[in-house]
C-alpha positions in Angstrom: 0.0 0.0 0.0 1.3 3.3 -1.1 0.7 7.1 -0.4 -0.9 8.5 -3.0 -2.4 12.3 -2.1 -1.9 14.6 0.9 -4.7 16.8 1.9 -4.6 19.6 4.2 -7.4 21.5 6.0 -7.2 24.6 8.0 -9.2 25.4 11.3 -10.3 28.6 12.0 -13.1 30.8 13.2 -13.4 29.5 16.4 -9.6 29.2 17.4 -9.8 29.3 21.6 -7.5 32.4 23.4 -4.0 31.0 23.4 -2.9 34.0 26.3 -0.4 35.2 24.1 1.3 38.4 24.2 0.0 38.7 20.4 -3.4 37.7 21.1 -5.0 34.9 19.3 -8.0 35.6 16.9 -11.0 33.3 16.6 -10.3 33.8 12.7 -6.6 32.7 13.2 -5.5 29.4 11.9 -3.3 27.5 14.1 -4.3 23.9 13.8 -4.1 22.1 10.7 -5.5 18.8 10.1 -4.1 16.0 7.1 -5.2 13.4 5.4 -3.1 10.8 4.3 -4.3 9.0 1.1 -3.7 5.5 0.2 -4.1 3.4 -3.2 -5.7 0.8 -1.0 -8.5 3.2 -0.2 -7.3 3.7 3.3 -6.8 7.0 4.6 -5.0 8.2 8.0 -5.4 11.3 9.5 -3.3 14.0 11.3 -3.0 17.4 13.2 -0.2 19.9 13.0 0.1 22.7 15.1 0.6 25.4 12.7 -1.0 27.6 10.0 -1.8 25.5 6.9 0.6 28.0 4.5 3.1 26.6 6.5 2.6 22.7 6.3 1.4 23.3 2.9 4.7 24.5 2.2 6.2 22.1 4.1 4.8 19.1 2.1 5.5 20.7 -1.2 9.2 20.1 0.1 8.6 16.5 1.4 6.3 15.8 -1.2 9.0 13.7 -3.5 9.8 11.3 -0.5 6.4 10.8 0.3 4.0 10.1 -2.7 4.6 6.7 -3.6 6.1 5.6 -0.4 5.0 2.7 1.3 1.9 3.8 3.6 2.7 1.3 6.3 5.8 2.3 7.7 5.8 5.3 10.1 8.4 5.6 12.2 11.1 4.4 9.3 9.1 7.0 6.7 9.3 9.6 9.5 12.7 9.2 10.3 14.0 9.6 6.3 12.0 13.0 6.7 13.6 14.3 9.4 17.1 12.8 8.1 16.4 14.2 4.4 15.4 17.9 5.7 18.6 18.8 7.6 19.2 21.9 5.5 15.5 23.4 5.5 14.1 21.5 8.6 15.1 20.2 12.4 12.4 22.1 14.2 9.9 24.7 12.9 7.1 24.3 10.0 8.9 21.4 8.4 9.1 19.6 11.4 5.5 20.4 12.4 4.4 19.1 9.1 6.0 15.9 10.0 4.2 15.3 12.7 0.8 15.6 11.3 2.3 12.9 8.7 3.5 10.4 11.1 -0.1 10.5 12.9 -1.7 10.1 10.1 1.0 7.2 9.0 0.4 5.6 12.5 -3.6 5.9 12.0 -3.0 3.8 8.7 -1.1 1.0 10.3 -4.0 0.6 12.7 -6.4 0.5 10.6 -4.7 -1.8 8.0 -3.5 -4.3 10.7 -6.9 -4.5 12.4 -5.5 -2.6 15.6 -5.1 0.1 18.0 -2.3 2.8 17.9 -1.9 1.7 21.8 -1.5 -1.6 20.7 1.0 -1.0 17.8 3.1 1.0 20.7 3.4 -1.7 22.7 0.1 -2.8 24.5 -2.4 -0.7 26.8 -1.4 -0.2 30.5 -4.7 1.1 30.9 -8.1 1.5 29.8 -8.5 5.0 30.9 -6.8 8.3 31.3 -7.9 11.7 33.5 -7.7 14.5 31.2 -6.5 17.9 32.9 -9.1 20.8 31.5 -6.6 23.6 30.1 -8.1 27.2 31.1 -6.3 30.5 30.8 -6.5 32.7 34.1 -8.4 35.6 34.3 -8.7 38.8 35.7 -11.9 39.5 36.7 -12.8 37.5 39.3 -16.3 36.6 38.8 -16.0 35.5 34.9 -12.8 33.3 36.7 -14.7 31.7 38.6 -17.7 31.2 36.2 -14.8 29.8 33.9 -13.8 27.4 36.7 -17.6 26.5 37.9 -18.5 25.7 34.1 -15.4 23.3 33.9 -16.1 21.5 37.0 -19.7 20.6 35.7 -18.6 19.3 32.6 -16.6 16.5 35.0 -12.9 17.7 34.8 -11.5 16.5 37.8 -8.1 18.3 37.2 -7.3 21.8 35.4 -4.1 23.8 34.1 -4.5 27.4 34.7 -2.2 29.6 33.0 -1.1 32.7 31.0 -3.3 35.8 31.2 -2.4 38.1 33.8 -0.2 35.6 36.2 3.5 36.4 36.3 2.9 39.8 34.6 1.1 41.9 36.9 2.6 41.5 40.8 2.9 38.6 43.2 -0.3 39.5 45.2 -2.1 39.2 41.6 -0.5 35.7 40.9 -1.5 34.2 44.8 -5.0 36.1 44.4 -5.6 34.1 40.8 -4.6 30.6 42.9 -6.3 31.0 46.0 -9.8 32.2 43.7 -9.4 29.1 41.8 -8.7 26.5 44.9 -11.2 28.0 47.0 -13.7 27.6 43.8 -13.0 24.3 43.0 -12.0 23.2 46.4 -9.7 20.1 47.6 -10.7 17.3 45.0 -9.9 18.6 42.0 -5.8 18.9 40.7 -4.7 22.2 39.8 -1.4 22.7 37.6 -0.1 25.8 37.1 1.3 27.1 33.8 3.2 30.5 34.0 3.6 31.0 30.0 7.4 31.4 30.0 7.3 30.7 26.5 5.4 33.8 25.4 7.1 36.9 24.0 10.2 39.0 26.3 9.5 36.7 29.3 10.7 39.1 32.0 10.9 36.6 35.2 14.0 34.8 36.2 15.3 32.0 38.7 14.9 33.4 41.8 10.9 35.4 40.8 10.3 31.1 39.8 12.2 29.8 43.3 9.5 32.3 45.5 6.3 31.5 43.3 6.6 28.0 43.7 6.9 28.2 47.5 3.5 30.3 47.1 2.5 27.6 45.2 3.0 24.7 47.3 0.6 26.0 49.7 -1.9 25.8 47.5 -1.4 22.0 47.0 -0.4 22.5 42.9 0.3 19.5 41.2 2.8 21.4 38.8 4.6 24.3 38.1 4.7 24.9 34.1 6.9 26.8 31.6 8.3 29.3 34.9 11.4 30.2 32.7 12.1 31.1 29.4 12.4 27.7 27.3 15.8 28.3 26.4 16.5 28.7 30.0 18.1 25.0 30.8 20.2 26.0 33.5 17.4 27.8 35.2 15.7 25.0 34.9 18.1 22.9 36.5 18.5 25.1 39.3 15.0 25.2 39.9 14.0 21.7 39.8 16.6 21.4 42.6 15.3 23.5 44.8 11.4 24.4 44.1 8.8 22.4 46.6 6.8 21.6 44.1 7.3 19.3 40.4 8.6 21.8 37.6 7.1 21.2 33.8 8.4 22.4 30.5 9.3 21.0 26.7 6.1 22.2 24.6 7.7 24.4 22.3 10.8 22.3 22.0 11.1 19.6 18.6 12.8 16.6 17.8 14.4 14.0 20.5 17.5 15.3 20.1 16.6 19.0 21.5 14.7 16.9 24.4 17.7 14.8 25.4 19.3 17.2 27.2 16.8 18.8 29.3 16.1 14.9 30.3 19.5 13.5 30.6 20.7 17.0 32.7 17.3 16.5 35.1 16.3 19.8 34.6 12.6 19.3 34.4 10.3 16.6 36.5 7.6 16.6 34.1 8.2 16.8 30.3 5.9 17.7 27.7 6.1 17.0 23.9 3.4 17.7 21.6 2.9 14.8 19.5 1.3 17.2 16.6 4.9 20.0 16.8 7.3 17.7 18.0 7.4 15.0 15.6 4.1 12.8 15.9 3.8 9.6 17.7 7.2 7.8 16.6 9.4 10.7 17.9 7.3 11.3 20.8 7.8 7.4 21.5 11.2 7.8 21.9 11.1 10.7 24.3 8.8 9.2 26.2 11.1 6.2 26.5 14.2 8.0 27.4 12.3 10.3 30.0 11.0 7.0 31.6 14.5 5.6 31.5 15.4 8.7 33.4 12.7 8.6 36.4 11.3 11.5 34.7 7.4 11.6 33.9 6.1 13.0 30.5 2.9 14.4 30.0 1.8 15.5 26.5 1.1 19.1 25.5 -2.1 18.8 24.1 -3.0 22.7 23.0 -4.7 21.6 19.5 -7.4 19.1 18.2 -9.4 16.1 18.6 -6.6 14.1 16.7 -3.9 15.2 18.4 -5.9 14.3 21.8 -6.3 11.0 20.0 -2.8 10.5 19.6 -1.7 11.6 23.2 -4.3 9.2 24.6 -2.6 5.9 22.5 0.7 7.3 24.1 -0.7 7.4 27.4 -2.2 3.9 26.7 1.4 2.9 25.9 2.7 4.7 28.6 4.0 2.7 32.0 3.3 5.5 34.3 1.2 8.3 32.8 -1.4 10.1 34.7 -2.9 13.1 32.8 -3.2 14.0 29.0 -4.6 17.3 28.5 -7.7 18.8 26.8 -8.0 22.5 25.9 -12.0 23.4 27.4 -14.2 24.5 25.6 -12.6 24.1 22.2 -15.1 23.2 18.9 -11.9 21.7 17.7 -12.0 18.6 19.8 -15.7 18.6 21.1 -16.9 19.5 17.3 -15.4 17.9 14.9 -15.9 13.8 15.1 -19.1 11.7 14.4 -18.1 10.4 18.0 -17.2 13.2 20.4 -14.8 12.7 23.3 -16.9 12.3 27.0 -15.6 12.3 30.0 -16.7 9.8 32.6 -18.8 10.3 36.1 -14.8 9.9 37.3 -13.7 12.3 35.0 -12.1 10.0 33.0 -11.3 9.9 29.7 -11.4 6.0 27.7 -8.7 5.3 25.5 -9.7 4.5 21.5 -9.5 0.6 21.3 -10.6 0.8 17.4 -8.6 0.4 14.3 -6.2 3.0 14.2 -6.4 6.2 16.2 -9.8 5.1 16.9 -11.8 7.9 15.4 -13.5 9.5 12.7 -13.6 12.9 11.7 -17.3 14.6 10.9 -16.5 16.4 7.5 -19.4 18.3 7.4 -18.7 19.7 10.5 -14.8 20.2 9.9 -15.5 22.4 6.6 -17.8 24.7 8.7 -14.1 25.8 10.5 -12.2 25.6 7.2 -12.7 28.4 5.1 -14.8 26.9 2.3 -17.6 28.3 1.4 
């Protein structure tokens, strides 16, 4: 079985707040989803987390490696992409477009062998995952914790707060923001904490990190997210030393090779690939391997779509000792876009795909509504 057409399709119109210093518009496209076509009539499918100029142009580069190529081999096709593309690739678009391929690659497998991704991967070490809702913070108090309220009752039993005004307004801001949302949600449910170091001119350093996660501790948080600029290794390493609480990082970063450090240095407790940036489900296979051979717990970055959730929860299934995957709330682009939406369970768990494949099937009717077409 051989590839025989790429399609891409953008998603926009309903694009949730990403909390960047460049705000996001609804109308923005950041998530682009593939299809893989086969001349055995199978198709795969993908998500990439960028704009669909971008991985368009990205395929019209890979394009000569890919049509023709055998439809069945993922991780080796994957590999001769990153290997043929070290002039114009090793990160960025090119890389990003990658991963959307090797989903949809994987997705094939399944569904030509009969199987699960999970499977394929290695086996399932569970049937079910908890899903952490991802929220930005907010500051007006009452739409917070209307934002909180609202994601409790659709059964998240864990949320990632982040971005908006913590870490760029004052320290009593940044404990006001925490203590609103545990006293909202109260004792049962897990709160991570995501500072945004990744978004534009970060101005915080080691020792503004060091004091917020002692504030943080007393507000029993699970995690302490992206504190430091993502270039900031040594900072990193400093911190994970000495904070009180688990320090999480690794969603803007690409490739294994840029990850092995940061995992063989111990500079993070929690790492986070995103399966649809980072280079899909082979290369997030390997981090996840060498992280675990580290003592070092991934969780995947899941910012983007209902196929990139897809793929995170076959890792997790995969996954000896994962515990969350994470799910952006509300967002159309994972609760609107399959004939079978995701639901969480009266345990706010989420159940791992045991079809063919990823497992799922995308509702093109209601994809085109966020594509552009007319």
């Amino acid at each position: 079985m051989i590839i025989t057409e790429i399609r891409t399709t953008a998603l926009m119109g309903e694009t949730p707040k990403s909390g960047w210093e460049a705000e996001t518009a609804p109308t923005e496209n950041l998530h682009t989803l593939l299809e893989i076509e086969t001349d055995g009539g199978i198709t795969g499918i993908g998500s990439c987390y960028t704009s669909k100029a971008l991985v368009d142009g990205a395929i019209a580069l890979l394009r000569p490696k890919l049509i023709g190529a055998p439809a069945t081999e993922p991780e080796r096709l994957a590999e001769l992409l990153h290997q043929s593309t070290f002039w114009q690739g090793r990160g960025g678009s090119v890389t990003h477009a990658i991963s959307g391929l090797d989903i949809a690659l994987w997705d094939i497998l399944g569904k030509v062998t009969g199987q699960p991704v999970g499977r394929l991967l290695g086996g399932y070490y569970r049937e079910k995952i908890k899903p952490y809702g991802s929220l930005l913070f907010e500051a007006d108090e009452s739409l917070f914790k209307q934002i909180l309220e609202d994601a409790v009752s659709r059964g998240f039993k864990a949320l990632k707060l982040g971005w908006g005004p913590f870490g760029r307004v004052d320290n009593k801001t940044d404990e006001t923001l925490v203590k609103t949302a545990r006293d909202t949600v109260g004792d049962d449910v897990e709160i991570m904490v995501d500072a945004g170091g990744s978004d534009q001119f970060w101005p915080h350093g080691y020792k503004w990190a060091l004091e917020t996660a002692k504030m943080l501790v007393d507000y029993n948080i699970v995690w302490f997210e992206e504190a430091l600029p993502p270039d900031d290794i040594e900072g990193h390493i400093r911190l994970r030393e000495h904070a009180p609480v688990p320090i999480a990082g690794g969603e803007v970063l690409t490739r294994r090779q840029s990850f092995a450090p940061w995992i063989e240095r111990g500079a993070l407790d929690i790492v986070q690939p995103d399966a649809t940036k980072a280079g899909g489900i082979s290369e997030v296979r390997k981090i996840l391997w060498s992280a675990y051979d580290h003592n070092i717990l991934l969780v995947t970055h899941g910012w983007n779509t209902a196929v990139g959730l897809a793929a995170d929860l076959h890792l997790a299934a995969a996954h000896p000792t994962a515990r969350w995957v994470e799910y952006i709330t509300p967002s159309p682009y994972i609760e609107r876009i399959l004939t079978e939406p995701f639901e969480l369970d009266e345990d706010g768990l989420l159940t791992i795909p045991t079809g063919p494949g990823l497992g799922i099937e995308l509702d093109h009717n209601k994809v085109r509504q966020f594509s552009g077409a007319p």
